[in-house]
N, C-alpha and C positions, 0 to 999 in steps of 0.2 A: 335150231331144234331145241324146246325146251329139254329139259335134265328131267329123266322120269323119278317119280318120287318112289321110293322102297323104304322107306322108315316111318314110324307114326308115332309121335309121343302125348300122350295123354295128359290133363287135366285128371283129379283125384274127382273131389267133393263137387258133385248138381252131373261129372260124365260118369263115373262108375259106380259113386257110392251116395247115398239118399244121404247129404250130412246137410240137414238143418236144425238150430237148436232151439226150435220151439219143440221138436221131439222131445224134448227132455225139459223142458220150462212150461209146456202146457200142463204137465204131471203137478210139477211143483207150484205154480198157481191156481190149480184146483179148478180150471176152467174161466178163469177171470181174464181173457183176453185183452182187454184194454189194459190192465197192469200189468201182464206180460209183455206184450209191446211194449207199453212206457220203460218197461225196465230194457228193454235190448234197444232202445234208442238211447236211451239216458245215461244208462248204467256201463252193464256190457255191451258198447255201442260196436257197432262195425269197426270204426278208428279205435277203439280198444282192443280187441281183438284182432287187428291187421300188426299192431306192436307184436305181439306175440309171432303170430306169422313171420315177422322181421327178426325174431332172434331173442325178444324183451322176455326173460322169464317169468313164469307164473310167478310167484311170490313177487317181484317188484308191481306186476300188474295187481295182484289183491292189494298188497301195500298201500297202490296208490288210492283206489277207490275205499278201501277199508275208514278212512276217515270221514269222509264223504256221504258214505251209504251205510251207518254201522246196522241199521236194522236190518240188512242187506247183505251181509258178510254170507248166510248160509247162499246165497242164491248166487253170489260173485264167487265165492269157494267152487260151488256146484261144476263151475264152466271146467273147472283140468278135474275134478275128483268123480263127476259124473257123467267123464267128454262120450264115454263108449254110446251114451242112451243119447245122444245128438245125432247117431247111425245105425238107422234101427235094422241096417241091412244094405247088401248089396244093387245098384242098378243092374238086377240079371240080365238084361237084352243089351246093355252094352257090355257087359261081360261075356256076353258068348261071343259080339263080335272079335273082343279081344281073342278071345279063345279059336277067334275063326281064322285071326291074321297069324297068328302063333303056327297053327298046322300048317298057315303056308309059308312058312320059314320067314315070316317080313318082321323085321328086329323093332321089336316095342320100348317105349320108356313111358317113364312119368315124369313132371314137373309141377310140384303142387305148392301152393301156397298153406302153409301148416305149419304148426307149431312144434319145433325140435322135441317138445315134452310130451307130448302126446300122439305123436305117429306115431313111434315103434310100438305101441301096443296094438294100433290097430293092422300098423302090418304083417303082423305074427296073425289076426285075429284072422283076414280073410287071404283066402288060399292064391288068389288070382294074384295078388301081390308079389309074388313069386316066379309068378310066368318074365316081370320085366328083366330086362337087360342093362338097367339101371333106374336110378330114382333119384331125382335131385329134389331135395325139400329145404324150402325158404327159410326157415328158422334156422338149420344151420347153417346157411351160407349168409347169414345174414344182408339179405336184400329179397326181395320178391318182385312176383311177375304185376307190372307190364313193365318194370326197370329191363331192359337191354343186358345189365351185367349177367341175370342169373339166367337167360336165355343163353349167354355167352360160357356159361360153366358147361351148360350140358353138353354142348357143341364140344369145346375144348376136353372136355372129361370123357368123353365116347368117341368120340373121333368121328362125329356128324357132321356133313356139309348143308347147310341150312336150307339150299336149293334141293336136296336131296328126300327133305322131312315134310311131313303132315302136321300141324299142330291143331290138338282139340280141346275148346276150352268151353267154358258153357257161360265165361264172363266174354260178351264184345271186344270188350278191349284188349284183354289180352290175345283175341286170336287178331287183332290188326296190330297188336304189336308185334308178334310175332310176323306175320304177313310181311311188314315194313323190312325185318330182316332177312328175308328170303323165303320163310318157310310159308308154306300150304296152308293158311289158317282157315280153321274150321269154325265158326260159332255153332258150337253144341246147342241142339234144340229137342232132339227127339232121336230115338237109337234109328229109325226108320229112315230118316233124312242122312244121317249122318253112314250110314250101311249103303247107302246109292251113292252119296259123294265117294265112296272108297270104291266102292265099284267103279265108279267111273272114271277113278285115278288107274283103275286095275290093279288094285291091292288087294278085293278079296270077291 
């Protein structure tokens, strides 16, 4: 007989909260999309920003590109001095889910890939943050998800059996990484979809 699952740990940034950073660099390029892009493929690339996520402080990361890009300094600064406008608000319909599984006593976490320097303002900022049961974030464990170790923190840190847990990610990979080591992986796609998979676990 499978192990029913009663735990569900979330994904932050694309499951709960609208965090992309053209919100805030579509401002600062004045509508010039094509040197928007070029600058977040080039510049602040993905692989730049996933440093960060790993542990790599803001100032080594300007550092590095500051030579590089000096015309470019206000827009490389921009990413940790102007991180809040990268979120321009919460995913409310996956937040009421949360808010649904909460009422019915089923123990929540998070597991986000994020920069040690820049979460804690946003977890002060929105209120659901508070509902978890815990939070593990990749910058300061220095490792992030689809690595196995920091899936291995929360386990070890909350005292979750992995055949026990949900996981909801809105990246593929990490919810089959996650899957790999026992847990429920979800690919987050739509609060809709993702409200009938819980229901059909009989979570909520």
């Amino acid at each position: 007989m499978a192990t029913r699952r009663r735990v569900v740990v979330f994904d932050l940034g694309g499951v709960l909260l609208d965090w992309n950073p053209r919100h805030l660099y579509r401002k600062m390029f004045e509508g010039d999309v094509a040197a928007m892009e070029a600058f977040l493929a080039d510049v602040c690339s993905p692989r730049w920003n996933e440093r960060q996520d790993a542990g790599r402080p803001f100032d080594d990361a300007i550092a590095e590109l500051a030579p590089k890009h000096p015309d470019k300094l206000h827009l490389i600064r921009a990413w940790r001095d102007r991180f809040a406008e990268m979120i321009p608000g919460a995913l409310e319909d996956t937040v009421d889910i949360l808010r649904d599984l909460k009422s019915r006593g089923v123990p929540v976490y998070a597991l986000t890939n994020w920069s040690w320097e820049t979460f804690p303002s946003q977890r002060e900022r929105f209120a659901f943050m508070q509902w978890f049961d815990g939070i593990v974030v990749s910058g300061k464990e220095g490792c992030m998800k689809p690595d196995a170790r920091i899936f291995g923190i929360l386990l070890d840190r909350y005292g979750i059996a992995a055949g026990e847990a949900v996981f909801v990610d809105d990246n593929p990979v990490n919810a089959s990484a996650a899957g790999a080591l026992g847990f429920h992986g979800i690919h987050f796609q739509s609060p809709a979809s993702l409200r009938r998979e819980l229901a059909s676990l009989g979570l909520i």
